[in-house]
C-alpha positions in Angstrom: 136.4 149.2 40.6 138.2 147.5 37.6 138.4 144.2 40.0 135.0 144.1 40.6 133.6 144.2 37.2 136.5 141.7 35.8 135.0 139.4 39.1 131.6 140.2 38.2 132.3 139.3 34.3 134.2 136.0 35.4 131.1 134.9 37.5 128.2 135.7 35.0 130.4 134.3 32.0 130.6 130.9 33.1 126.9 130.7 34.4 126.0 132.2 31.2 127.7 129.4 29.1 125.1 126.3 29.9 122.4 128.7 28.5 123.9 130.2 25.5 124.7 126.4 24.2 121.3 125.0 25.2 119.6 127.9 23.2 122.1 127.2 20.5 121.5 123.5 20.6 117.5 124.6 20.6 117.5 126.3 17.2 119.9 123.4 16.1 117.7 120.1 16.9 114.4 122.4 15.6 115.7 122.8 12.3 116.0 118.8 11.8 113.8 118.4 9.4 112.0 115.0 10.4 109.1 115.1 7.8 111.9 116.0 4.5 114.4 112.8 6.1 111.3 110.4 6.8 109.1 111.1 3.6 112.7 110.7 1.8 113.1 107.2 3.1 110.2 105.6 3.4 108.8 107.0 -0.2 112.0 108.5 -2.1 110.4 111.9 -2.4 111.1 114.8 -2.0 108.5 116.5 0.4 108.5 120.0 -1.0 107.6 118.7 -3.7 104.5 116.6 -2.8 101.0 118.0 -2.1 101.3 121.0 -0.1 105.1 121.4 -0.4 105.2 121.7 3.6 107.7 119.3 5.7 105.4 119.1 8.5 103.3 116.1 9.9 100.1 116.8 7.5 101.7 117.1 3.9 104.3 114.0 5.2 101.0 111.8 6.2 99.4 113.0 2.7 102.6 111.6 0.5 103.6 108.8 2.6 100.5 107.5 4.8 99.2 107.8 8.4 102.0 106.1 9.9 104.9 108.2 8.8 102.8 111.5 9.0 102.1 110.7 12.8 106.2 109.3 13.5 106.8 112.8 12.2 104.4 114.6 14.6 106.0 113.0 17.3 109.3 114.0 16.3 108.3 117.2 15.6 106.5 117.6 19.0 110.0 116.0 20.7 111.8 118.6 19.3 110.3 121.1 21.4 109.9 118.8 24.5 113.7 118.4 24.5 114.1 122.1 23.9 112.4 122.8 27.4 112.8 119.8 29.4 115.8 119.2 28.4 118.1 121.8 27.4 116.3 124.7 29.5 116.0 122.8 32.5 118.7 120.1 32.6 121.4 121.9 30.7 120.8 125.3 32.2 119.3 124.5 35.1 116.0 126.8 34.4 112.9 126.1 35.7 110.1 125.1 32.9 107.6 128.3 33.3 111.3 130.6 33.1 112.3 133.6 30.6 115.0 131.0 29.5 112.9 127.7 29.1 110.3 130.2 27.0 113.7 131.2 24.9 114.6 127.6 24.5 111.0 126.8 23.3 110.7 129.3 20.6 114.2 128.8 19.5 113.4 124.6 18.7 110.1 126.3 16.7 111.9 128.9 15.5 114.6 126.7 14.1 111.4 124.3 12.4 110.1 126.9 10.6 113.4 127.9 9.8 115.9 125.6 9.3 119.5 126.3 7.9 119.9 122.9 6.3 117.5 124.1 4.0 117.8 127.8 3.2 115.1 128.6 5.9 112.2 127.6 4.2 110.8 124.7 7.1 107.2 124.0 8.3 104.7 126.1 10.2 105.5 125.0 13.8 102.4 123.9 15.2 103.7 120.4 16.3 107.1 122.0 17.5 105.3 124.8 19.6 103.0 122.2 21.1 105.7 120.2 22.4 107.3 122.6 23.7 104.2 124.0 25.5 103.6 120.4 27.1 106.9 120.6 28.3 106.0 124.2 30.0 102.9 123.3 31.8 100.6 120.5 29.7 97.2 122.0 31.0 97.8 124.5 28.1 98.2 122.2 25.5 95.4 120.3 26.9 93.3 123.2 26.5 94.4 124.1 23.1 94.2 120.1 22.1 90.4 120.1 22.8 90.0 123.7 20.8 91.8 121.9 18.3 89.7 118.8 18.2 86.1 121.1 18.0 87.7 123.0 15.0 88.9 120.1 13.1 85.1 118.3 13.9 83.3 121.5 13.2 85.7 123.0 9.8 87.3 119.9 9.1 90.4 121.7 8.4 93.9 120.8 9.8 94.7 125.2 9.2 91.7 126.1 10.8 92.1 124.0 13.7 96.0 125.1 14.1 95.3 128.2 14.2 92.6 128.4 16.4 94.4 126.3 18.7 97.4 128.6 18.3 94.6 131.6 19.7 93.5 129.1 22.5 97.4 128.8 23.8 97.6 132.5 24.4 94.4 132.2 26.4 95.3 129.0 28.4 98.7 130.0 29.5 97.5 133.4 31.4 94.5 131.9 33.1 96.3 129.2 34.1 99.9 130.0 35.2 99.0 133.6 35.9 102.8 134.3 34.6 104.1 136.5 32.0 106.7 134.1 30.8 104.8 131.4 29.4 101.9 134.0 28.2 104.4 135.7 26.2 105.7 132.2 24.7 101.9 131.1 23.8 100.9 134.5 22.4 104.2 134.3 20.6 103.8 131.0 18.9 100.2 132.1 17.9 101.5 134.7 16.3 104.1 132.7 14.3 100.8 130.1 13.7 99.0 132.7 11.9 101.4 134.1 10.0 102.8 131.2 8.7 98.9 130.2 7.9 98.3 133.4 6.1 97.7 131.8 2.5 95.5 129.4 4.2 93.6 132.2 5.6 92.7 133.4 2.4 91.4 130.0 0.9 89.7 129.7 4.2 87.6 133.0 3.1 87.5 132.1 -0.4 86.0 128.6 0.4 89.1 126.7 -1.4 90.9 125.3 1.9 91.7 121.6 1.8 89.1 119.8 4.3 89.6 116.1 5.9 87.8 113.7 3.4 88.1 115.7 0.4 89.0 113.8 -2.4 90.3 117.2 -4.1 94.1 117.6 -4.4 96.1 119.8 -1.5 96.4 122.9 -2.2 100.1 124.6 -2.1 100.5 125.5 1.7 97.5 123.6 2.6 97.2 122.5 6.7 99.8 122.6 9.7 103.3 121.0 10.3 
């Protein structure tokens, strides 16, 4: 009986090892903090310091222009891309709509939102989360895209439309892959959208949310990243 489980052990360990590095390597390339390195560089700010203090896509396009807020978006999104394509599914071999590609996914947003470089204070993982969802099946993000695109036309605000896309994911991923994997991941990441929008929320209520086209100065936490 000893044998077997010392067999058993040696067999899982090894097949466990692609896995446990690819979701270590997930957290790790998340927490890059594109927006903070970019902003930095192109401007010589400091990002958290600038408009909404947030390191993500919007607050970099507010301090530094269009151009660097959308290179940042795309990094961002790439992050979680990799996360699935890459290190779920070429690293550990998992298929994209797996327990383990899910992992991988909310590890890269997981590690955006919180990044170690930076004492865990990162960005709100909308960009992150959509990559990674693109990566899992793109009909969701497609779905949550156009959600996204009615909110921002019909609010004008980048929060409101974030998190109502975030709502749209969890929708999307159960009537379309009719799997629980991917479900959970969506309804996960909307989760995480909402809480990490709970001061815009508020402003939303109270009528004080930055909209696109308003001349009036961010307000701290303002929009998605």
């Amino acid at each position: 009986m000893l044998l077997t489980y010392r067999a058993l052990g040696s067999k899982v360990r090894p097949a466990m090892t692609p896995l446990v590095l690819a979701l270590l390597a997930c957290y790790l390339v998340g927490s890059i903090p594109f927006g903070l390195v970019l902003v930095r560089l192109v401007k010589g700010l400091d990002l958290r310091t600038v408009g909404s203090g947030n390191i993500g896509a919007t607050n970099a396009m507010r301090a530094a222009g269009k151009p660097v807020g959308l290179a940042v978006f795309v990094l961002d999104f790439a992050k979680g891309w990799v996360a699935v394509w890459g290190f779920a599914g070429l690293v550990a071999g998992q298929e994209p709509l797996s327990w383990a590609a899910t992992a991988c996914g909310a590890l890269s947003v997981l590690g955006h939102c919180f990044p170690v470089w930076l004492s865990f204070a990162g960005g709100k993982g909308v960009a992150t989360g959509c990559g990674a969802l693109v990566a899992m099946d793109p009909r969701i993000w497609v779905v949550g895209g156009a959600v996204w695109l009615v909110a921002l036309g019909l609010g004008r605000m980048v929060s409101l439309a974030s998190i109502a896309m975030g709502l749209a994911f969890s929708v999307a991923a159960w009537f379309l892959t009719q799997r629980v994997e991917p479900t959970v991941g969506a309804a996960l990441l909307a989760l995480l959208i909402l809480v990490r929008h709970r001061s815009n929320m508020s402003r939303i209520v109270a009528g004080t949310e930055s909209k696109i086209g308003s001349k009036r100065a961010a307000a701290p936490g303002a929009g998605g990243g």
